[in-house]
MARDREN-629662 format. One record per residue (C-alpha): y, z, x. Coordinates in steps of 0.05 Angstrom, whole numbers. Each point is the difference from the previous one (the first is absolute). Example, Ala and Ser with C-alpha at 12.3 -4.5 7.8 and 13.67 -1.06 7.14 Angstrom:
yy / zz / xx
-90 / 156 / 246
69 / -13 / 27
# end
This chain:
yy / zz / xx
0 / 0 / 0
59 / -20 / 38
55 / 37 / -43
-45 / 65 / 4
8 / 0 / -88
-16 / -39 / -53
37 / -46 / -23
-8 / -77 / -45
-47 / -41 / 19
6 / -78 / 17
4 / -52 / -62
-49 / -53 / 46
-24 / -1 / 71
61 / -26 / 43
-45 / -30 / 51
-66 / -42 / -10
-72 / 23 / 25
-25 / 57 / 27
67 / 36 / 20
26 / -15 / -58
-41 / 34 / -48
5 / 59 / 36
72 / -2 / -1
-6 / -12 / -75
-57 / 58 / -7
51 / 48 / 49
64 / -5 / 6
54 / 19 / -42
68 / -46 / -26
41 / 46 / 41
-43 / -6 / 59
0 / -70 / -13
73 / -9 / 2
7 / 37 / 71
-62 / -48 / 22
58 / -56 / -25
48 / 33 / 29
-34 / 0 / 77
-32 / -69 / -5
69 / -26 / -10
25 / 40 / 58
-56 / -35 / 51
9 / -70 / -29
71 / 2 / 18
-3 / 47 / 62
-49 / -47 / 22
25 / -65 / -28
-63 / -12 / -35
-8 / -56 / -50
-48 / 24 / -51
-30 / -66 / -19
-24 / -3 / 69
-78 / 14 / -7
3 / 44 / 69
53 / 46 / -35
-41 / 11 / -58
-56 / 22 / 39
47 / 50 / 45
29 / 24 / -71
-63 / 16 / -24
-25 / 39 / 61
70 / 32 / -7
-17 / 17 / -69
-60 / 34 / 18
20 / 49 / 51
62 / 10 / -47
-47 / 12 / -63
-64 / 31 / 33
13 / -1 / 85
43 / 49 / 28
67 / -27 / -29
30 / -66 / 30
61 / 0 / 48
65 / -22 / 7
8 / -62 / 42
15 / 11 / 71
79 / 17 / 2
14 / 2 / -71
63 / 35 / -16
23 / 21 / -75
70 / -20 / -18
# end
């Protein structure tokens, strides 16, 4: 549980296979929205175009250590405005 409570769950899985129907069976819409909220912070931190089949795979292994790893990091000098 990534929020540590309970919280909505997901109207769909957001991803297809496997990882996806975890996600769907796991995570909440809150925790889904801060999942949004990082992926969009390492596509453009790392100038990723996600229709680029090679980003989809390192979002999805992202996704996992975010969802079920030990939490995915920032990209390598990130700095919040």
């Amino acid at each position: 549980m990534k929020l540590g409570r309970e919280a909505e769950g997901l109207d769909f899985a957001p991803w297809p296979g496997e990882l996806g129907r975890r996600v769907f069976e796991q995570v909440s819409k809150p925790a889904w929205a801060e999942w949004l909220a990082h992926q969009t912070m390492l596509i453009n931190e790392n100038r990723l175009n996600p229709l680029d089949p090679k980003t989809r795979t390192f979002l999805a292994g992202e996704m996992e250590k975010y969802f079920f790893g030990g939490g995915a990091e920032k990209p390598a000098g990130y700095v919040p405005e």
